[in-house]
N, C-alpha and C positions, 0 to 999 in steps of 0.2 A: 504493500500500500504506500510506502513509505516512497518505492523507488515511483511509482509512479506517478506522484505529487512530485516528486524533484524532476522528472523527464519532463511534466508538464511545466513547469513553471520556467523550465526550460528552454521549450518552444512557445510561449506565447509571447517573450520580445518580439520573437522574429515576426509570427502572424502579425501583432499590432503593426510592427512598422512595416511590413509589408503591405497592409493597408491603405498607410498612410500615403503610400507613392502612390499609389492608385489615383489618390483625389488630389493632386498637383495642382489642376486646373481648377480656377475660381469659377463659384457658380456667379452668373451676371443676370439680373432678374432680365434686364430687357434685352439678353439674347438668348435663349431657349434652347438647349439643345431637343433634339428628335422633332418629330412630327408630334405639334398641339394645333387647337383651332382655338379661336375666340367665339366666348359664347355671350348672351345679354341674359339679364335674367332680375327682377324688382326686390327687394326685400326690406320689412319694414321696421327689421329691428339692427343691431350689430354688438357685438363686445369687444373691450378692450379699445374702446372710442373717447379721441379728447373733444373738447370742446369749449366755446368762449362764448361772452355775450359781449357783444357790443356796446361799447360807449355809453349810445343811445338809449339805451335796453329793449330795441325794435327785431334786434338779428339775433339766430343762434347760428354761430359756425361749426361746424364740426366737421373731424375726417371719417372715412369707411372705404375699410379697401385702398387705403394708400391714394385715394380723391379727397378733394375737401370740396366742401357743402355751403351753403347759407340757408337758413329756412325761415320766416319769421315767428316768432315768437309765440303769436296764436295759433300756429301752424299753417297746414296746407301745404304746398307741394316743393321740393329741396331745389335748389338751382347749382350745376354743376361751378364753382369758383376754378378750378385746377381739374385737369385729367392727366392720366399717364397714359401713353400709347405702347401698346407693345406693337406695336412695326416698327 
């Protein structure tokens, strides 16, 4: 039992950093590798979302999904501020 906790503990440097060479290349969000498509799709909620009020106190900004928003304050419907393109 013994010898085979020391053999392992043996070759699991190697596996890790053999790993590691593997993933050399940065991942870049806005260049994708393989084949994706872009999809559309409405949602009416999100988490892990910041958000500010305005000045005024008439606006709410907020981001989702790496866009940011304006909506007023009584609601009703978001207006794109920023977008990101992935082309």
């Amino acid at each position: 039992m013994k010898l085979a906790a020391f053999s392992l503990s043996l070759l699991l440097p190697a596996f890790v950093f053999a790993q590691e060479k593997k993933s050399d290349k940065k991942w870049d969000v806005n260049a994708p590798e393989g084949t994706y498509k872009e999809v559309q799709f409405t949602t009416t909620e999100g988490t892990w979302m910041n958000l500010d009020l305005s000045p005024d106190g008439k606006t709410i900004v907020f981001d989702l999904l790496g866009d940011i928003y304006s909506i007023p304050v009584t609601g009703g419907k978001s207006n794109a501020v920023t977008r990101r393109s992935c082309n």
